[in-house]
N, C-alpha and C positions, 0 to 999 in steps of 0.2 A: 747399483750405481757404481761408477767407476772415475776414479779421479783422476787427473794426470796431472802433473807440475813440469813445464820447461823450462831448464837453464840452460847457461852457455852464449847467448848470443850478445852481441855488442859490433863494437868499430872494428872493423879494420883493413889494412889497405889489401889494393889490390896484389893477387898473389899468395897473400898471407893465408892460415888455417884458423877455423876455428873447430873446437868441439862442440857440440850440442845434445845434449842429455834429457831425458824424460823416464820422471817417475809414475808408478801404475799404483793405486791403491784403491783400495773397497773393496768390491765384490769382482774379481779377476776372475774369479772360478779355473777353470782347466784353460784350456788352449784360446789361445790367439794371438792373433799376429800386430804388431805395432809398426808404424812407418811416420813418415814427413810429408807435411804436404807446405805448400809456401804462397804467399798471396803478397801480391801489392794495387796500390788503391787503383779503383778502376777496373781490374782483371779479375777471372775467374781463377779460384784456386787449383794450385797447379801439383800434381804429382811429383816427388823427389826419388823418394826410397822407401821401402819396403821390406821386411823378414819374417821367414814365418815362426811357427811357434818353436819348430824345431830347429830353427837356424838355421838351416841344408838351403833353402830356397830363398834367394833377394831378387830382387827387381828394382832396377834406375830411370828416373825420367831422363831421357834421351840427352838435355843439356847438363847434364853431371855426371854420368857417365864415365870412369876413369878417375874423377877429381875424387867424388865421397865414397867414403864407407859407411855401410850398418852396420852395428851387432846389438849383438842383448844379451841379456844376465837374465837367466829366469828367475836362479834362488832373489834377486832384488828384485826383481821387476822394474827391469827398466831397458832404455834401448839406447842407442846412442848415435850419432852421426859425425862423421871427421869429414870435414870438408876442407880441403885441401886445394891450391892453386886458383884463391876467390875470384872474380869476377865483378865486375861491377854491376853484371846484370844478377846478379844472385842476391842484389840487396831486397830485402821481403821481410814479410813476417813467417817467420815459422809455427807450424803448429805440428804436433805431436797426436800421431790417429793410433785408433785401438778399432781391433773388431774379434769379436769371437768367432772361434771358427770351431768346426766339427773334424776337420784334420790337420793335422800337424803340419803340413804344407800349404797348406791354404796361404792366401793371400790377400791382398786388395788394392788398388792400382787409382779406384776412382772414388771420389766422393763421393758418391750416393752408395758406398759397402761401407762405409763408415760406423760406427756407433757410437764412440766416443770421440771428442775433439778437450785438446789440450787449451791454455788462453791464449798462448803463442810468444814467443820471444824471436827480437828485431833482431836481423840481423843488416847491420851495414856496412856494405865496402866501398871503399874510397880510392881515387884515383890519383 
């Protein structure tokens, strides 16, 4: 089993940055890759960002693109996202994904490659 804990998120306005951080703990075992995914009420969850185990390979959902960064820390185990120039529509929950992979660039893009989900932390921006 595999734990995740999200921090970082709260208010703020539009334009502004926030950081968003997730911790990994349990059984991480070897490889895999962590990312973002974000939801608000009514819609399906949505793809943000993505890295893989070795950090060479990200991937962005299409409206964040330019604005956010990933990275990770393997020695902690954890990933992080700077999101940058907010948006009003980026107000969601976020949640923090985990998947193990069997190579180091491996990926995951959709929810159903998922295997672990974070509890999620709100992020809201203001106009």
């Amino acid at each position: 089993q595999v734990r995740l804990v999200e921090s970082g998120g709260g208010l703020v306005q539009a334009g502004g940055s926030l950081r968003l951080s997730c911790a990994a703990s349990g059984r991480t075992l070897s490889s895999y890759a962590m990312g973002w995914f974000r939801q608000t009420p009514g819609k399906e969850r949505e793809f943000v960002a993505v890295i893989s185990w070795s950090g060479l390979r990200t991937d962005y959902g299409d409206s964040v693109k330019g604005r956010f960064t990933i990275s990770r820390d393997n020695v902690k185990n954890t990933v992080s996202l700077q999101m940058n120039s907010l948006k009003d529509d980026d107000t969601a929950l976020y949640y923090c994904a985990f998947r193990r992979t069997t190579l180091a660039s491996q990926i995951m893009t959709e929810v159903t490659r998922v295997d672990y989900w974070g509890q999620g932390t709100q992020v809201t921006v203001s106009s």
